[in-house]
C-alpha positions as CSV (number, residue, x, y, z in Angstrom):
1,X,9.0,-28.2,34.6
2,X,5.6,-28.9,35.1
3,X,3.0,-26.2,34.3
4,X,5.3,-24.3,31.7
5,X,4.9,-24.6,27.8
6,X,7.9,-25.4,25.7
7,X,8.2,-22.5,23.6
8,X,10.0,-23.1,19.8
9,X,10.8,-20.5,17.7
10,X,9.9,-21.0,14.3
11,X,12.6,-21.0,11.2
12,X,12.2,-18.3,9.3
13,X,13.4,-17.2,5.4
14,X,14.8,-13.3,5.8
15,X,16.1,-13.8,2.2
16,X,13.6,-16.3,-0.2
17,X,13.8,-14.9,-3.8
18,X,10.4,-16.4,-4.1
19,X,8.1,-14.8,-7.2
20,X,4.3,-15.0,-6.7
21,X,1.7,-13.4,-8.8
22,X,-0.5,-13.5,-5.2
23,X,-1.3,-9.9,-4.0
24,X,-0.4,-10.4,-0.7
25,X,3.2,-11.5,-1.3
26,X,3.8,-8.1,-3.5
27,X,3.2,-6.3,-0.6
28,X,6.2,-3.9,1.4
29,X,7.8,-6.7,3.5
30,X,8.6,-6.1,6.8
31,X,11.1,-8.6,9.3
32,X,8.5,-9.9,12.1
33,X,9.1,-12.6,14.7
34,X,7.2,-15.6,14.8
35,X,7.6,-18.8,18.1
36,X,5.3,-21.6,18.3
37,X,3.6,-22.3,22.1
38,X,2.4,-25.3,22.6
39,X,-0.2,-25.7,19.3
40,X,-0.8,-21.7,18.5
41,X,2.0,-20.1,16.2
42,X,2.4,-16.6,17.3
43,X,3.9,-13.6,15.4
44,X,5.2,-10.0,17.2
45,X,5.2,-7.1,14.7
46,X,5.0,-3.8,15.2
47,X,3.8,-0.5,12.8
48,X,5.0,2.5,14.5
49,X,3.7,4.1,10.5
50,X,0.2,3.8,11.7
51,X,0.5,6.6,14.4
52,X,3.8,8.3,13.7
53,X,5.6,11.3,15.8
54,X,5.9,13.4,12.9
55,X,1.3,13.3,12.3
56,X,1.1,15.9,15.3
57,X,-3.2,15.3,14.4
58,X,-2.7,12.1,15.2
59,X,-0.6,12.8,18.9
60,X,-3.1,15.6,19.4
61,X,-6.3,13.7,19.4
62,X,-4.8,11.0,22.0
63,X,-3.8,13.7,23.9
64,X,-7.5,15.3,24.0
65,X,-8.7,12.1,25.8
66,X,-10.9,11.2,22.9
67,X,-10.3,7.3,22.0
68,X,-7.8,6.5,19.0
69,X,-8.8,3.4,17.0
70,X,-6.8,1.3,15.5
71,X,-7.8,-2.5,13.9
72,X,-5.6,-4.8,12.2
73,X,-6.7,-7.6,10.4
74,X,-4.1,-10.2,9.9
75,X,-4.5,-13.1,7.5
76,X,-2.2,-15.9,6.9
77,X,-0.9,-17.5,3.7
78,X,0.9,-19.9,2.4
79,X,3.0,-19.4,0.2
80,X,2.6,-20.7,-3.9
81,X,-1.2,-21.2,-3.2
82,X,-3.4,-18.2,-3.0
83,X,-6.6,-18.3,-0.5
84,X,-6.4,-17.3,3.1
85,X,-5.2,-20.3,5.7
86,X,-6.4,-18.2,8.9
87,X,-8.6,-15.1,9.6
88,X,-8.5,-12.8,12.8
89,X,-8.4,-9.2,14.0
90,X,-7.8,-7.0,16.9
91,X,-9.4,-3.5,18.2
92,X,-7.2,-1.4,19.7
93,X,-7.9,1.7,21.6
94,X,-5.7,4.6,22.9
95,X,-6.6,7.2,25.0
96,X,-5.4,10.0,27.6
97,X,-7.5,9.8,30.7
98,X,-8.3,13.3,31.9
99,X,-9.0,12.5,35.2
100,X,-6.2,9.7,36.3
101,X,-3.4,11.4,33.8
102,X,-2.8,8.1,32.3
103,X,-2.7,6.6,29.0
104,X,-5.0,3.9,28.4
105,X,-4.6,0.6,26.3
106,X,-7.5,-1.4,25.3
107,X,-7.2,-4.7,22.8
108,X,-9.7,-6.6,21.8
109,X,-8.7,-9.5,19.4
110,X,-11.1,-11.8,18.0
111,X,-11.9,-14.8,20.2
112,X,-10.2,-13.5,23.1
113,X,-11.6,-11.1,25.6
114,X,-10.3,-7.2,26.0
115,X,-7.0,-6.4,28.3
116,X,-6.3,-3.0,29.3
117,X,-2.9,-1.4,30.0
118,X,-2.0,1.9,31.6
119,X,1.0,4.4,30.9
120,X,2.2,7.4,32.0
121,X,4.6,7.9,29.2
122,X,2.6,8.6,25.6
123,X,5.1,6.9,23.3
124,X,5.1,3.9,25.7
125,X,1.3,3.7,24.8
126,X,1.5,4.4,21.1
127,X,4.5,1.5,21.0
128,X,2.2,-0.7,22.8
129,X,-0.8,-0.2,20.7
130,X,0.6,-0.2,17.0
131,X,2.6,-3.6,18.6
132,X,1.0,-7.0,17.6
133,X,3.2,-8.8,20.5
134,X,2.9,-12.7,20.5
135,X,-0.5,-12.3,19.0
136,X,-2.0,-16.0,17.3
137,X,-2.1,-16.1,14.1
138,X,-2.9,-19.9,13.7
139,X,-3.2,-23.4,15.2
140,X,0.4,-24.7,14.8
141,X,-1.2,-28.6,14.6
142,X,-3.1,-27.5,11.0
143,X,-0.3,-26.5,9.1
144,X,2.4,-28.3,7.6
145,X,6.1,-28.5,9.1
146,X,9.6,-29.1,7.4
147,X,12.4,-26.7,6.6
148,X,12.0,-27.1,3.0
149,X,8.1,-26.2,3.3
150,X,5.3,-25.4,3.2
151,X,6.5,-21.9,4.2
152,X,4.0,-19.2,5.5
153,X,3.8,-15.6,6.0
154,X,1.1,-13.5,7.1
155,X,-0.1,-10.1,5.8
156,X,-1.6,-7.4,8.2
157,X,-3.9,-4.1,7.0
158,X,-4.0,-2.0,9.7
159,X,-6.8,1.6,10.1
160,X,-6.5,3.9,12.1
161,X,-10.0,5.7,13.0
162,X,-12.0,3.6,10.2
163,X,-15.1,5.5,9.1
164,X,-18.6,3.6,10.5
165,X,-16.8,0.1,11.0
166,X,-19.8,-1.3,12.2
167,X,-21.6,0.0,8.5
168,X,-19.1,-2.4,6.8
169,X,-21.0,-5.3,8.1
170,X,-24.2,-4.0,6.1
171,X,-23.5,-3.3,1.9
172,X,-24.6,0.2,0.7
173,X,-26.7,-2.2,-2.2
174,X,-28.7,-4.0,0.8
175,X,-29.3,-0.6,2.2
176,X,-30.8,0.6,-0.5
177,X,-32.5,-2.2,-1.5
178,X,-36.1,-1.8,-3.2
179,X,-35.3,1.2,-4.2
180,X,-34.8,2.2,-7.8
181,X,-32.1,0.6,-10.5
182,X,-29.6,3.7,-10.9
183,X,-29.8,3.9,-7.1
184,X,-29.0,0.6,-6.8
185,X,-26.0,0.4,-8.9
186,X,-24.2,3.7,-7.6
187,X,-24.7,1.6,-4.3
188,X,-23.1,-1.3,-5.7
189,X,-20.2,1.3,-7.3
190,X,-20.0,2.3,-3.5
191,X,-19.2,-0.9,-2.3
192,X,-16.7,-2.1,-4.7
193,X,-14.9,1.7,-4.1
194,X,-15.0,1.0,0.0
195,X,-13.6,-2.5,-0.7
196,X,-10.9,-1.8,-2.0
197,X,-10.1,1.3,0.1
198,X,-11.5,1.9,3.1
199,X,-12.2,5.5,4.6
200,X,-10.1,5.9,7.7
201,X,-7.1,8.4,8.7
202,X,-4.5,6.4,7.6
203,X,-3.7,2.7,5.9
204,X,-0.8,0.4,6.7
205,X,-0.9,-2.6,4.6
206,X,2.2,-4.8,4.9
207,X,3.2,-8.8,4.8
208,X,5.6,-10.5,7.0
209,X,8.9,-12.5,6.4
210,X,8.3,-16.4,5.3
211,X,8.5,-18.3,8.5
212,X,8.1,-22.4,8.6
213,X,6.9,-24.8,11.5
214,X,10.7,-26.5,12.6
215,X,10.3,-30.3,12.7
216,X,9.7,-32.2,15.1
């Protein structure tokens, strides 16, 4: 029919015994769903972890009607060759509206613009925010297709309430730049410690099944 976009999901490995010394393949796996539409390859994925029922901090401070954070940056590889095929992220924010008694879901991902949901239920606003659903990971016409490869897979690092985000744009070394050389490398010690973790309430790091583009 004219006007609608044939939708093809992609094949996907739920059992590949495949051995890599690249970090983001020794990650916890976890079963997500991936469909090609028309030339973007999309994956669905949720991480209930990040804001779990049991953490009642976490339920109480969506419930106060301050805004919840959460970003997830998702990067995807391919597998047997380390490096980073695609880049992107998304800003999610949950919230209790005082006034309206609603929950409210805002999602920015990058290169898109913002969408906003509204729930009266809690847990039907946690499941929506912690839910990457049919989110674009990549361009299906710049990757390879066949069943017997290249196969893919794409790793997500999800915060909840990062620390000064926007500082992570700006080093602690440039910041304290001129200043004096034992200042300047504890700055440097500073950065390589925030690096590799990152201050926020709570981590989720995780990579996805191997998936493939089906041929055509």
């Amino acid at each position: 029919m004219t006007g609608l976009r044939r939708r093809a999901w992609l094949g996907v490995l739920t059992a590949m015994c495949l051995c890599s010394a690249v970090r983001p393949e020794v990650l916890p796996a976890r079963t997500a769903e991936f469909a090609e539409v028309g030339d973007r390859v999309l994956v669905t994925l949720a991480l209930p972890e990040l804001v779990p029922r049991r953490d009642r901090d976490a339920v109480k401070a969506i419930d106060s009607g301050f805004a919840t954070t959460l970003i997830f940056d998702i990067t995807l590889h391919r597998h047997g060759i380390s490096g980073v095929v695609t880049r992107t992220r998304r800003v999610a924010r949950i919230a209790y509206n005082l006034w309206n008694e609603h929950y409210e879901v805002e999602t920015t991902d990058e290169g898109a613009g913002t969408a906003r949901r509204y729930f009266r239920d809690r847990e039907q606003a946690i499941r929506a925010a912690v839910t990457l659903r049919s989110f674009p990971v990549a361009r299906a016409s710049a990757l390879g297709r066949g069943s017997s490869g290249p196969y893919y897979f794409a790793a997500i690092r999800a915060l909840r309430n990062p620390i000064s985000p926007d500082s992570w744009n700006e080093s602690a070394s440039e910041r304290v730049r001129g200043q004096g050389r034992d200042i300047r490398w504890f700055a440097e010690l500073v950065d390589l410690l925030v690096e590799a973790h990152p201050l926020a309430e709570d981590i989720v790091e995780v990579r996805t099944n191997y998936f493939y583009l089906v041929p055509r």
